[in-house]
C-alpha positions in Angstrom: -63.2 160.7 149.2 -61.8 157.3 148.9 -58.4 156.3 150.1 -57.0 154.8 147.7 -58.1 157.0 144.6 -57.1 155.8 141.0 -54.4 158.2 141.0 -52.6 156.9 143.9 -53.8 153.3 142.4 -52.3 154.1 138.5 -49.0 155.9 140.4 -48.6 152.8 142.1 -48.7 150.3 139.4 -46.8 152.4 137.3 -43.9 152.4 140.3 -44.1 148.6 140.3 -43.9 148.3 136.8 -41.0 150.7 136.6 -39.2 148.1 139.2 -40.2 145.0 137.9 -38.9 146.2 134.3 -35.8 147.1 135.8 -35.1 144.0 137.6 -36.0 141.8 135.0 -33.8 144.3 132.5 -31.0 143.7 134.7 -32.1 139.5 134.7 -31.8 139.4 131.2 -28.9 141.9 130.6 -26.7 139.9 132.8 -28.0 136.5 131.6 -26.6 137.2 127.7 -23.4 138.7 129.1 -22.6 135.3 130.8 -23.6 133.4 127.8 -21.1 135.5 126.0 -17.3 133.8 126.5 -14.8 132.7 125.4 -14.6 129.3 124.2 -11.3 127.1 123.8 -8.9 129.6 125.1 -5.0 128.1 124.1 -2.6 130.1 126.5 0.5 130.0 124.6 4.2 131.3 124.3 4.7 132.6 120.6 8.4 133.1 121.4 8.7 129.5 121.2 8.0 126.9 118.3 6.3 123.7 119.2 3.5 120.7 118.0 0.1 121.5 118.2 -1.7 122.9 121.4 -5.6 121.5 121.5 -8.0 122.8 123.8 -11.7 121.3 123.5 -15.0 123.4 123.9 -18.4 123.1 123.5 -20.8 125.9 121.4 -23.4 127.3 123.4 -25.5 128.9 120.3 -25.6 128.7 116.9 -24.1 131.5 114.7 -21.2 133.9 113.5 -18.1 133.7 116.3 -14.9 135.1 116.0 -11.6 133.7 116.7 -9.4 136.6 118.1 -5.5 136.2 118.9 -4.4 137.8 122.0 -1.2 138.9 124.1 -1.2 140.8 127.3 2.1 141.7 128.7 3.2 143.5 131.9 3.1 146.9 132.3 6.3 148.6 131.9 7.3 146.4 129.7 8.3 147.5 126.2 5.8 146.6 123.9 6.8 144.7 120.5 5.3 146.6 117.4 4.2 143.5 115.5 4.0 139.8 115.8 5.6 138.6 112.4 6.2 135.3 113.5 3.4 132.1 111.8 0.6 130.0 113.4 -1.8 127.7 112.7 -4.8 127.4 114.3 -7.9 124.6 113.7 -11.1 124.1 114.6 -13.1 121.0 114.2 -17.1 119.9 114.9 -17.5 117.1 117.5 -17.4 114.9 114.1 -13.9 116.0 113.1 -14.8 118.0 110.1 -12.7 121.0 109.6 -14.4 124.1 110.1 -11.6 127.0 110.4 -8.2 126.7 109.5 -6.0 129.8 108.8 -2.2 130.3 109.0 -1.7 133.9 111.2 1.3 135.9 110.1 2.1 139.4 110.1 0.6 139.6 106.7 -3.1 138.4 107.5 -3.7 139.4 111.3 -1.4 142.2 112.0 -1.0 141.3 115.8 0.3 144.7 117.3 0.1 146.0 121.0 -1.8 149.2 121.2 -2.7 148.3 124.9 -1.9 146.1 127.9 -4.0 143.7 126.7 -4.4 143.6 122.8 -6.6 141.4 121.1 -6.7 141.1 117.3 -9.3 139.6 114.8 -8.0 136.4 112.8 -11.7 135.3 111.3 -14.9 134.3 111.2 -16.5 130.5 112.4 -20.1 129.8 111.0 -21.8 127.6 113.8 -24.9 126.0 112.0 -25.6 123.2 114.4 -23.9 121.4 117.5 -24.8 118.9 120.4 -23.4 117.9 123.5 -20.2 116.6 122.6 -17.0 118.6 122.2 -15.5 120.4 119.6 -11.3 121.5 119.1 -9.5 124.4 119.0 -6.2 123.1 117.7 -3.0 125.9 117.5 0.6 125.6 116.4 3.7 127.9 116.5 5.4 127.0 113.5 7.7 129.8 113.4 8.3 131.9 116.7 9.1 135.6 117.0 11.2 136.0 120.3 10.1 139.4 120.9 7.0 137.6 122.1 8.7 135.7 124.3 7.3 134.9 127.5 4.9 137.5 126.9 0.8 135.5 127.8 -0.9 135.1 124.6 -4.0 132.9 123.5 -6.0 131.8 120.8 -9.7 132.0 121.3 -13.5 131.7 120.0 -15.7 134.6 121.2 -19.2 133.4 121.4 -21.6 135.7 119.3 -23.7 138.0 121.5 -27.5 138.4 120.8 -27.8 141.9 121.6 -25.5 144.2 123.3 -26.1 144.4 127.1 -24.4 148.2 127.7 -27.0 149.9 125.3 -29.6 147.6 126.6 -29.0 148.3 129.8 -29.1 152.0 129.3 -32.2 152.2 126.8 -33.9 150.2 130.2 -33.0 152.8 132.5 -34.8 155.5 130.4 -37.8 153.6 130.1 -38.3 152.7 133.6 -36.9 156.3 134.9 -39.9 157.5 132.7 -42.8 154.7 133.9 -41.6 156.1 137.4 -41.5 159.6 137.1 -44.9 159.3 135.7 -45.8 157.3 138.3 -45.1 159.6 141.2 -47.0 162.6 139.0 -49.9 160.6 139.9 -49.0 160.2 143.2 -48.5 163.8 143.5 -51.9 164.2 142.2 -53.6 162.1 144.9 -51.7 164.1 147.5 -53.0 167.2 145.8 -56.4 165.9 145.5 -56.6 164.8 149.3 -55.6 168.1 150.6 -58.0 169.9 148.2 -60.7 167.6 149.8 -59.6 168.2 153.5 -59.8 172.4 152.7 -63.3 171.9 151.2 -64.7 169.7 154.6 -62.8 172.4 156.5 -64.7 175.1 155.2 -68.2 173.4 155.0 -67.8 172.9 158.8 -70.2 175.2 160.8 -68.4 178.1 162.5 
């Protein structure tokens, strides 16, 4: 019997393969979930009225992204219920054009703390095309809500992810735990085999 027998050959690959899918599973899995950040991020006070804040940025993929408001506060600290302050946040292309432009009051975002760190959806910003040059994220407190105050809040664009990295991950996992767990069945079978040869030479030999 040959050494290497295409069972321990096929168990092999499939071990390899199961490895290399998982590496490159992890590769790609961690690749999209650095492309997906946050872009433009304003830190501001919105217990305190003042001009505009800009913040530039530069879009990474074309695309839907969202603009999400968000306050984090200490914990311990009482939590406000609702931001019913105003703001006005911008964003124009690297040519100046206007592309978003919303006024966020109680009334249209609904800014609440559920959490230590809540984050609320203000809207939508098409990204059709972009180059290398930067775009703005322009935001103004035009009317402050001092329960807010000195609470650390921001204003950014969350860039659009092409596929969701957790359930990618874990749909991965299966399919390599299953090219591997096959794979050793065949090894398992070449270990069988072997020892089924050594019992038949065994027995052949003259007593």
């Amino acid at each position: 019997m040959k050494i290497f027998s295409k069972p321990f050959l096929l168990g092999l690959l499939l071990l390899l393969l199961a490895v290399a899918d998982w590496k490159l599973a992890e590769y790609r899995g961690d690749a999209e979930q650095g492309r997906q950040k946050r872009l433009g991020q304003s830190h501001l006070d919105l217990g305190v009225a003042g001009d505009w804040v800009e913040r530039s940025f530069s879009p990474t993929r074309r695309g839907l992204h969202s603009v999400f408001l968000e306050s984090v506060y200490p914990l311990g600290k009482k939590s406000p219920e609702i931001f019913d302050g105003q703001m006005e946040v911008e964003i124009k292309d690297s040519a100046g054009k206007t592309l978003f432009e919303k006024k966020l009051t109680q009334e249209t975002v609904s800014h609440r703390f559920p959490s230590p760190s809540s984050s609320t959806f203000a809207g939508n910003l098409q990204v059709e095309s972009f180059d290398s040059n930067e775009w703005k994220l322009r935001v103004k407190i035009s009317q402050m809500d001092p329960k807010f105050t000195g609470l650390h809040s921001s204003v950014y664009v969350q860039t659009p992810a092409l596929f969701d990295t957790r359930s990618y991950r874990m749909k991965k996992r299966v399919e390599s735990e299953g090219l591997a767990g096959i794979g050793i069945v065949f090894l398992l079978l070449h270990g069988g085999g072997r020892r089924q040869a050594r019992s038949r030479s065994v027995r052949r030999k003259p007593g």
